[in-house]
C-alpha positions in Angstrom: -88.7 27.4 22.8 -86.5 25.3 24.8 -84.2 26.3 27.7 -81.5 24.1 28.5 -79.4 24.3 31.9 -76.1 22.4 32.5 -74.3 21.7 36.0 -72.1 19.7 37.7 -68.9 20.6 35.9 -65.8 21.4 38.1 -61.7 20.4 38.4 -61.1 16.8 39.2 -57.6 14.8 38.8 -57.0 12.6 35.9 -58.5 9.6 36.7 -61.8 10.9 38.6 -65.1 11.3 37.9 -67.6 14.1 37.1 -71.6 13.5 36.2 -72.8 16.6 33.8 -76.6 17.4 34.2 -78.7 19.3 32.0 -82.3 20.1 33.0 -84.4 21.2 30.2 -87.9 23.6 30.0 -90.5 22.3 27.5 -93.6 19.9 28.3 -91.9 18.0 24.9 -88.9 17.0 26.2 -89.6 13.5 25.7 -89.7 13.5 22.3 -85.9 15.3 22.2 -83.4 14.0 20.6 -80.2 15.1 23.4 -76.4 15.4 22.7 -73.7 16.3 24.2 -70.5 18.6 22.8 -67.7 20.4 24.3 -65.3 23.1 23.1 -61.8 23.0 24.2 -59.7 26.8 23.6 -59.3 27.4 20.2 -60.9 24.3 18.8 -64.2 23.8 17.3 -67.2 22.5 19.5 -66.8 18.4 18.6 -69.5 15.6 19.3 -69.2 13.5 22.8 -72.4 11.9 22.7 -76.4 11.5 22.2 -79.3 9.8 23.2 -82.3 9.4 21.2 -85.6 10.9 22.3 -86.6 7.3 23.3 -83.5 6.4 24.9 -83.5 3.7 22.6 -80.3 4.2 21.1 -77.1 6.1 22.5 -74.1 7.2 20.9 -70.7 8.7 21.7 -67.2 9.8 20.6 -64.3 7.1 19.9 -62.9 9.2 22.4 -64.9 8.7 25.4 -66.1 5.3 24.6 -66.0 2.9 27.5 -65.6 5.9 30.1 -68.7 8.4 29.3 -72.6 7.4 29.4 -75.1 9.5 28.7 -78.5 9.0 29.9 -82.0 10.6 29.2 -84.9 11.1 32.3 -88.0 12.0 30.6 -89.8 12.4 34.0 -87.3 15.3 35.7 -86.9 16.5 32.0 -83.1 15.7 32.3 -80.1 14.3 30.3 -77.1 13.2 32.3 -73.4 12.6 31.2 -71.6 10.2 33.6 -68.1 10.9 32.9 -65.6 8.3 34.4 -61.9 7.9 34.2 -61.3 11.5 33.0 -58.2 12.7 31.5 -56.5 15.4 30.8 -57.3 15.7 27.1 -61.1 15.8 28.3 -60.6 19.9 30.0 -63.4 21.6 27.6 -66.9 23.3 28.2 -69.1 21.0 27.5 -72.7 21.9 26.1 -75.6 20.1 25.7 -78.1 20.6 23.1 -81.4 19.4 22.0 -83.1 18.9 18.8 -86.8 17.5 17.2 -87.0 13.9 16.8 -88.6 15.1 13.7 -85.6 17.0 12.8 -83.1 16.1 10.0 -79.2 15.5 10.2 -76.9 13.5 11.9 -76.9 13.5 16.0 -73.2 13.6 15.3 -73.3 17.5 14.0 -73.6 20.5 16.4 -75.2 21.8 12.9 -78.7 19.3 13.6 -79.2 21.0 17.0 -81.9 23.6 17.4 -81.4 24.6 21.3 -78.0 24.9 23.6 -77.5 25.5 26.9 -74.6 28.5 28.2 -72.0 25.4 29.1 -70.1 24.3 32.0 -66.5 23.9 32.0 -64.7 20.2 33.1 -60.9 20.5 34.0 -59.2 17.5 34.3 -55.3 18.0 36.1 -52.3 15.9 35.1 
């Protein structure tokens, strides 16, 4: 079982900053694969980015490339999203989610991820 906690969400102005954390439970967690996904009103929850358990690799949305990195702290058992010149279209709760390096599916799909945290919600004013 792994328990997933996200923070650091809030309102900032188009053009400010936010960084996500999400601390997870689990003496495994280095071996996670970690994503990141948000869920605007009345759309479906869509891929912002991942990190492979290794850190080796990262990967994000066309969206947010060039503005978000995502990070992975195997130490404090942490992945970060470093969110920079936000906009508007950005507002969402965004989740993050873990899964097995030994699991199958794409890091792109919510459908791959075995564990979510409860979300924290990102407004971004015009």
């Amino acid at each position: 079982q792994v328990r997933l906690v996200e923070s650091g969400g809030g309102l900032v102005q188009a053009g400010g900053s936010l960084r996500l954390s999400c601390a997870a439970s689990g003496r495994t967690f280095s071996t996670y694969h970690m994503g990141w996904f948000r869920q605007a009103p009345g759309k479906e929850r869509e891929f912002v980015a991942a990190i492979a358990w290794s850190s080796s690799s990262t990967y994000y949305a066309d969206s947010v490339k060039g503005r978000f990195t995502i990070s992975k702290d195997n130490v404090e058992n942490t992945v970060y999203l470093q969110m920079n010149n936000l906009k508007p279209e950005d507002t969402a709760v965004y989740y993050c989610g873990s899964r097995s390096r030994y699991g199958s599916g794409s890091v792109y799909s919510k459908d791959s991820y075995d564990y979510w945290g409860q979300g924290t919600q990102v407004t971004v004013s015009s």
